[in-house]
ZADREN-81891 format. One line per field, with one value per atom (N, C-alpha, C, CB): x, z, y. Coordinates in nm, 4 decimals. Atoms other than C-alpha are relative to their C-alpha. Glycine has a CB too. Layout:
c1 X	...
c3 Z	...
c2 Y	...
***
This chain:
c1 0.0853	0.0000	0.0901	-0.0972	-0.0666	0.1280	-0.0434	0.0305	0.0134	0.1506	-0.1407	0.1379	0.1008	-0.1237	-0.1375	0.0447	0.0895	-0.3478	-0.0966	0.0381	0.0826	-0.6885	0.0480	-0.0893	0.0037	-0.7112	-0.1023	0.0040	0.0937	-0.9199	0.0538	-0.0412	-0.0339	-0.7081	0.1064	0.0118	-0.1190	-0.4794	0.1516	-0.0132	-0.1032	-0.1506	0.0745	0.0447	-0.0652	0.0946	0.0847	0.0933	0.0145	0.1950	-0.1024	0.0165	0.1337	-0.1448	-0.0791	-0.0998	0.0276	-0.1936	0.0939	0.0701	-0.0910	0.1346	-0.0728	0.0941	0.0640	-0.0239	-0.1058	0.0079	0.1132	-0.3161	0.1245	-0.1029	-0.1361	-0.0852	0.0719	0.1556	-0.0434	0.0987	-0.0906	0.0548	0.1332	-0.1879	-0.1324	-0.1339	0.0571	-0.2895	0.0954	-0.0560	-0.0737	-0.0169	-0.0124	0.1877	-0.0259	-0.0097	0.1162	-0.0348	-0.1705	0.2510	0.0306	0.0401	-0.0293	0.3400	0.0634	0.0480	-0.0770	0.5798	-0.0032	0.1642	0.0055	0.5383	0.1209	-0.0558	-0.1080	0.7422	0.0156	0.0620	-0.0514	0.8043	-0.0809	-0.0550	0.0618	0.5222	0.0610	-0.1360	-0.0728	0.6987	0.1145	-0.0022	-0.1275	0.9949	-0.0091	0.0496	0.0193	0.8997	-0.0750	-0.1265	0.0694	0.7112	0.0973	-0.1394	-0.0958	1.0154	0.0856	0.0530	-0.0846	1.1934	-0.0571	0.0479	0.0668	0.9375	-0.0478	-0.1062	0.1009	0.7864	0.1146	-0.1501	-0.1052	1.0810	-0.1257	0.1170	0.0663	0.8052	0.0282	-0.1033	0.0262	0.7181	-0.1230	-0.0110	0.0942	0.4888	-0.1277	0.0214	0.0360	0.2963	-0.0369	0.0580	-0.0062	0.2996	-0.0751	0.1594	0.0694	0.2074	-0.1405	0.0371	0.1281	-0.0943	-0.1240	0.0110	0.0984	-0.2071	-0.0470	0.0523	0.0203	-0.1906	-0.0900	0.1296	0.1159	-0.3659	-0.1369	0.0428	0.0916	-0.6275	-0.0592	0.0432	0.0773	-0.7161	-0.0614	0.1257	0.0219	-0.6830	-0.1540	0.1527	0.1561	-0.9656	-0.1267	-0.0162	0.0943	-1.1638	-0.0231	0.1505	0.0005	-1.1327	-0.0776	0.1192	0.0155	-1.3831	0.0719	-0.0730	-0.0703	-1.0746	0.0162	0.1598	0.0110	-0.9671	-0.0998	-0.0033	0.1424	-1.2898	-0.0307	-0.1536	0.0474	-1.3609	0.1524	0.0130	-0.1369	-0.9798	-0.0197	0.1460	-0.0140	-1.0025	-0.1197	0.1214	0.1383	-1.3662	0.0141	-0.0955	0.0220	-1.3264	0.1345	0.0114	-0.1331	-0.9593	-0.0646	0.1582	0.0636	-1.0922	-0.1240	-0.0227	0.0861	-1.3891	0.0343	-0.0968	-0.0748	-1.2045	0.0890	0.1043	-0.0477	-0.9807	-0.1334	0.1145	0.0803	-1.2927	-0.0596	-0.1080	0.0378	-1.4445	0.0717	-0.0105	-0.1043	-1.1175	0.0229	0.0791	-0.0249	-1.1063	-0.0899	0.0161	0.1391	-1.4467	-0.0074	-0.0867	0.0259	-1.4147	0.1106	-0.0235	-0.0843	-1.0857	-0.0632	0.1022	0.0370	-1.2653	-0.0834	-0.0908	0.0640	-1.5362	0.0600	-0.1043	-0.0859	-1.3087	0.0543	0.1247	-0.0944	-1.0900	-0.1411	0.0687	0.1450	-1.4462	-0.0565	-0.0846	0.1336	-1.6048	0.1493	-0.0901	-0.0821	-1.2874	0.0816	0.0457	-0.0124	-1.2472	-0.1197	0.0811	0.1401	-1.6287	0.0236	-0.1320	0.0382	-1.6661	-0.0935	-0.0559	0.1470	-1.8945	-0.0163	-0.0063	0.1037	-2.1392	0.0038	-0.1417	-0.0420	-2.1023	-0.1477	0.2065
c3 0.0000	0.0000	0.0000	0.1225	-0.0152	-0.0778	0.0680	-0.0803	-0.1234	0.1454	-0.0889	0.0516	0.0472	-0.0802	0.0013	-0.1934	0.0078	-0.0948	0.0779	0.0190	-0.0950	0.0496	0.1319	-0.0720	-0.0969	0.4281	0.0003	0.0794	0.0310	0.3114	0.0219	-0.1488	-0.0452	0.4539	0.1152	-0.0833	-0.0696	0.7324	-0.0081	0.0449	0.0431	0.7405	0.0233	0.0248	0.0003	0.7508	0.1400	-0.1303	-0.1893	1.1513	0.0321	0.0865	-0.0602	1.1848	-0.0099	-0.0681	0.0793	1.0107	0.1337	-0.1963	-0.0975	1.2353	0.1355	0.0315	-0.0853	1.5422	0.0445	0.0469	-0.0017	1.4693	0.0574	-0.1723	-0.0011	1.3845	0.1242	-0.1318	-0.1660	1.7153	0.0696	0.0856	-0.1250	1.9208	-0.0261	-0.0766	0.0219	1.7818	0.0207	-0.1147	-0.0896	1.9358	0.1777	-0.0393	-0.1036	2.2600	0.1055	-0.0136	-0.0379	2.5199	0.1563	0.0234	-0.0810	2.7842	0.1406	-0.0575	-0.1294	3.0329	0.0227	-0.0134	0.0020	3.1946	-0.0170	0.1058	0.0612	3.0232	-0.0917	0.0001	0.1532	2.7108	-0.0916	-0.0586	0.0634	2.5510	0.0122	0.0514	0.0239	2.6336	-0.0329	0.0692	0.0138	2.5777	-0.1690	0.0782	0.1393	2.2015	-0.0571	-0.0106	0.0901	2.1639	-0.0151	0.0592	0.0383	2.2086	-0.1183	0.0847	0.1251	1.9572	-0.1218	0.0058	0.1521	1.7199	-0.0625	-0.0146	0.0296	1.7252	0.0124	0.1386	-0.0625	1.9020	0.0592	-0.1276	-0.0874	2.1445	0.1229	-0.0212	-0.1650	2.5082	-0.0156	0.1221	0.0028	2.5994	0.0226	0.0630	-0.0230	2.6917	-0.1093	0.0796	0.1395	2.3486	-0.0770	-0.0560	0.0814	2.2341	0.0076	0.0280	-0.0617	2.4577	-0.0883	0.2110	0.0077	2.3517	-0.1754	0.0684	0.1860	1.9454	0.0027	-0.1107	0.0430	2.0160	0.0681	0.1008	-0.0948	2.2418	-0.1648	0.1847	0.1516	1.8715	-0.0671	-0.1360	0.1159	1.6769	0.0359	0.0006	-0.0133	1.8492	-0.0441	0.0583	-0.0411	1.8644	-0.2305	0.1410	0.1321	1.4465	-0.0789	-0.0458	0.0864	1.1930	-0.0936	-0.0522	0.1378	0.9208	0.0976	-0.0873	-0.0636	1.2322	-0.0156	0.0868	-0.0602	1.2606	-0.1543	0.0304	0.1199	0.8790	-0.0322	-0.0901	0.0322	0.8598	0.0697	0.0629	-0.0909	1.1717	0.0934	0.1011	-0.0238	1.2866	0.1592	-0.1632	-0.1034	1.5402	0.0951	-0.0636	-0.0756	1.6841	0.0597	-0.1468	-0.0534	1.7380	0.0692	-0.1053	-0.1412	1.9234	0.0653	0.0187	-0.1261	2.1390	0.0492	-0.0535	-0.0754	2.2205	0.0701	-0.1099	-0.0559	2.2827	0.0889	-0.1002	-0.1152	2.5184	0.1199	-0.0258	-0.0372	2.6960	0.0937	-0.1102	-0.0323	2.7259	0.0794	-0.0991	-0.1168	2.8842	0.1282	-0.0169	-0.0658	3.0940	0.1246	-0.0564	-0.0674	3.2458	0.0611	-0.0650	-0.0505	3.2751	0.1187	-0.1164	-0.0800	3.4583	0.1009	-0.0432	-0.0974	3.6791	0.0855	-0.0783	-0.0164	3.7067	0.0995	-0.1752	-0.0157	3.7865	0.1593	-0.1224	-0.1159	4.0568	0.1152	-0.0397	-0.1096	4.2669	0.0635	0.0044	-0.0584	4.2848	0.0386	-0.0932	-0.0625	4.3536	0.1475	-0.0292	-0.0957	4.7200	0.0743	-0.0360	-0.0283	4.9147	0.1632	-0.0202	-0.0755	5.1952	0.0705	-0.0815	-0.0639	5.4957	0.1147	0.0799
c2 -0.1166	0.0000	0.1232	-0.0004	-0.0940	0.3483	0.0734	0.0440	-0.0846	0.6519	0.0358	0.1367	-0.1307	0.8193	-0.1040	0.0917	0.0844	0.4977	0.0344	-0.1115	0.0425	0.5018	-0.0889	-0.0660	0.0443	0.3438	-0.0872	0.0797	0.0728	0.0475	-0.1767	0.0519	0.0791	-0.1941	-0.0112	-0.0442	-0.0030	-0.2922	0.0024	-0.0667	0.0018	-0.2183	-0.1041	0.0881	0.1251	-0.4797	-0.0193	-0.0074	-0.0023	-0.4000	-0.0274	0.1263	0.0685	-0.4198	-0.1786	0.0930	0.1141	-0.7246	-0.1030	0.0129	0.0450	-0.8190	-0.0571	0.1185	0.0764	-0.7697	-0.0658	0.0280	0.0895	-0.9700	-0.1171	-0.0267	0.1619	-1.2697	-0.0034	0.0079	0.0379	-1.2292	-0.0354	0.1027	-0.0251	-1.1750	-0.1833	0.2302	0.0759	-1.5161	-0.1474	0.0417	0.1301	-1.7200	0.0083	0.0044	0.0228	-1.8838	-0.0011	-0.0667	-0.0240	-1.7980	-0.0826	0.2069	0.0530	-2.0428	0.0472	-0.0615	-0.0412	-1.8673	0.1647	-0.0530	-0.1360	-1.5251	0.0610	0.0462	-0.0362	-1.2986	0.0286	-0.0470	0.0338	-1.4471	0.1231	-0.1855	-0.0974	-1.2506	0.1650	-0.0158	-0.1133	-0.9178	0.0253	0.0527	0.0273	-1.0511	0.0091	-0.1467	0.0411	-1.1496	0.1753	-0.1726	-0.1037	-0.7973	0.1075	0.0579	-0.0567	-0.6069	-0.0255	-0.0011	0.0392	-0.8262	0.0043	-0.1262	-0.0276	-0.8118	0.1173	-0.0657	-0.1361	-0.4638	0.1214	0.0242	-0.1135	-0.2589	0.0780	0.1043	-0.0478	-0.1415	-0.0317	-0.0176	0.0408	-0.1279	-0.0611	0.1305	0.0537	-0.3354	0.0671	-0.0813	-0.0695	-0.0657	0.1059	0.0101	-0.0517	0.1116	-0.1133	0.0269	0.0921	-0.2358	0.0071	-0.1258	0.0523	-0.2872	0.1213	0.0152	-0.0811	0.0628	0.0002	0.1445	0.0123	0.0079	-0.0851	-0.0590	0.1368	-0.3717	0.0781	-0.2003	-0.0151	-0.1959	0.0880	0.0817	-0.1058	0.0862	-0.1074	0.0941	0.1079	-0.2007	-0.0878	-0.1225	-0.0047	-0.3750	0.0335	0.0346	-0.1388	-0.1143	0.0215	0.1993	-0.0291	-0.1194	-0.0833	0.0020	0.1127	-0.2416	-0.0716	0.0193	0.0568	-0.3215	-0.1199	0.0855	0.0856	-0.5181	-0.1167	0.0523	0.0538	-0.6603	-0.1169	0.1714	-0.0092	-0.6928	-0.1725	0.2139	0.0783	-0.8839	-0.1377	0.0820	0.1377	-1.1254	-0.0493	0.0195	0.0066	-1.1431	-0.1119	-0.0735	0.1014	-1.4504	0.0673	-0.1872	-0.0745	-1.3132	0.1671	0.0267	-0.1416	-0.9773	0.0111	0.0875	0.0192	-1.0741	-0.0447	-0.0478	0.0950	-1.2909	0.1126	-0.1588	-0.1017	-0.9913	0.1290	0.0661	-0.1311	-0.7475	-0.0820	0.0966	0.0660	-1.0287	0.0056	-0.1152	0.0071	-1.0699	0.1311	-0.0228	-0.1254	-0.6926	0.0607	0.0668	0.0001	-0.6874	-0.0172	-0.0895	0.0500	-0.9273	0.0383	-0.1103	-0.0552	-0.7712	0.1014	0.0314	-0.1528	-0.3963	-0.0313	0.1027	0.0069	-0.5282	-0.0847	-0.0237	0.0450	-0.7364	0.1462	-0.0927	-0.1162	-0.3767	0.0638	0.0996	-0.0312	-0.2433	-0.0412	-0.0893	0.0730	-0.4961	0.0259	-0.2460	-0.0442	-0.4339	0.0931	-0.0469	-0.1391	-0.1148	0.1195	0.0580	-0.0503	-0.0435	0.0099	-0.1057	-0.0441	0.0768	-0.1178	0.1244	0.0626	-0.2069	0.0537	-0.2017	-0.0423	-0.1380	-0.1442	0.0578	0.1331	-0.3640	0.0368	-0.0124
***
Protein backbone atom coordinates (compact mmCIF):
# COMPACT_ATOMS: atom_id res chain seq x y z
CA UNK A 1 0.00 0.00 0.00
CA UNK A 2 1.28 3.48 -0.78
CA UNK A 3 1.51 6.52 1.45
CA UNK A 4 -1.24 8.19 -0.80
CA UNK A 5 -3.48 4.98 -0.95
CA UNK A 6 -6.88 5.02 0.50
CA UNK A 7 -7.11 3.44 4.28
CA UNK A 8 -9.20 0.47 3.11
CA UNK A 9 -7.08 -1.94 4.54
CA UNK A 10 -4.79 -2.92 7.32
CA UNK A 11 -1.51 -2.18 7.41
CA UNK A 12 0.95 -4.80 7.51
CA UNK A 13 1.95 -4.00 11.51
CA UNK A 14 -1.45 -4.20 11.85
CA UNK A 15 -1.94 -7.25 10.11
CA UNK A 16 1.35 -8.19 12.35
CA UNK A 17 -0.24 -7.70 15.42
CA UNK A 18 -3.16 -9.70 14.69
CA UNK A 19 -0.85 -12.70 13.84
CA UNK A 20 0.99 -12.29 17.15
CA UNK A 21 -1.88 -11.75 19.21
CA UNK A 22 -2.89 -15.16 17.82
CA UNK A 23 -0.17 -17.20 19.36
CA UNK A 24 -0.10 -18.84 22.60
CA UNK A 25 2.51 -17.98 25.20
CA UNK A 26 3.40 -20.43 27.84
CA UNK A 27 5.80 -18.67 30.33
CA UNK A 28 5.38 -15.25 31.95
CA UNK A 29 7.42 -12.99 30.23
CA UNK A 30 8.04 -14.47 27.11
CA UNK A 31 5.22 -12.51 25.51
CA UNK A 32 6.99 -9.18 26.34
CA UNK A 33 9.95 -10.51 25.78
CA UNK A 34 9.00 -11.50 22.01
CA UNK A 35 7.11 -7.97 21.64
CA UNK A 36 10.15 -6.07 22.09
CA UNK A 37 11.93 -8.26 19.57
CA UNK A 38 9.37 -8.12 17.20
CA UNK A 39 7.86 -4.64 17.25
CA UNK A 40 10.81 -2.59 19.02
CA UNK A 41 8.05 -1.42 21.44
CA UNK A 42 7.18 -1.28 25.08
CA UNK A 43 4.89 -3.35 25.99
CA UNK A 44 2.96 -0.66 26.92
CA UNK A 45 3.00 1.12 23.49
CA UNK A 46 2.07 -2.36 22.34
CA UNK A 47 -0.94 -2.87 24.58
CA UNK A 48 -2.07 0.63 23.52
CA UNK A 49 -1.91 0.08 19.45
CA UNK A 50 -3.66 -3.72 20.16
CA UNK A 51 -6.27 -1.96 22.42
CA UNK A 52 -7.16 0.86 18.72
CA UNK A 53 -6.83 -2.01 16.77
CA UNK A 54 -9.66 -3.75 18.49
CA UNK A 55 -11.64 -1.14 18.64
CA UNK A 56 -11.33 -1.19 14.47
CA UNK A 57 -13.83 -2.42 11.93
CA UNK A 58 -10.75 -3.21 9.21
CA UNK A 59 -9.67 -5.18 12.32
CA UNK A 60 -12.90 -6.60 12.61
CA UNK A 61 -13.61 -6.93 8.79
CA UNK A 62 -9.80 -8.84 8.60
CA UNK A 63 -10.03 -11.25 11.72
CA UNK A 64 -13.66 -11.43 12.87
CA UNK A 65 -13.26 -14.50 15.40
CA UNK A 66 -9.59 -13.13 16.84
CA UNK A 67 -10.92 -9.77 17.38
CA UNK A 68 -13.89 -10.74 19.23
CA UNK A 69 -12.05 -12.91 21.39
CA UNK A 70 -9.81 -9.91 22.21
CA UNK A 71 -12.93 -7.47 22.83
CA UNK A 72 -14.45 -10.29 25.18
CA UNK A 73 -11.18 -10.70 26.96
CA UNK A 74 -11.06 -6.93 27.26
CA UNK A 75 -14.47 -6.87 28.84
CA UNK A 76 -14.15 -9.27 30.94
CA UNK A 77 -10.86 -7.71 32.46
CA UNK A 78 -12.65 -3.96 32.75
CA UNK A 79 -15.36 -5.28 34.58
CA UNK A 80 -13.09 -7.36 36.79
CA UNK A 81 -10.90 -3.77 37.07
CA UNK A 82 -14.46 -2.43 37.86
CA UNK A 83 -16.05 -4.96 40.57
CA UNK A 84 -12.87 -4.34 42.67
CA UNK A 85 -12.47 -1.15 42.85
CA UNK A 86 -16.29 -0.43 43.54
CA UNK A 87 -16.66 0.77 47.20
CA UNK A 88 -18.95 -2.07 49.15
CA UNK A 89 -21.39 -1.38 51.95
CA UNK A 90 -21.02 -3.64 54.96
Amino acid sequence: MTEHAPTTQLSERDQAVLAFERQWWRHVGAKEEAIRATFSLSTARYYQLLGALVDSPLALAFDPMLVKRLQRMRSVRSEARASRSLPTRD
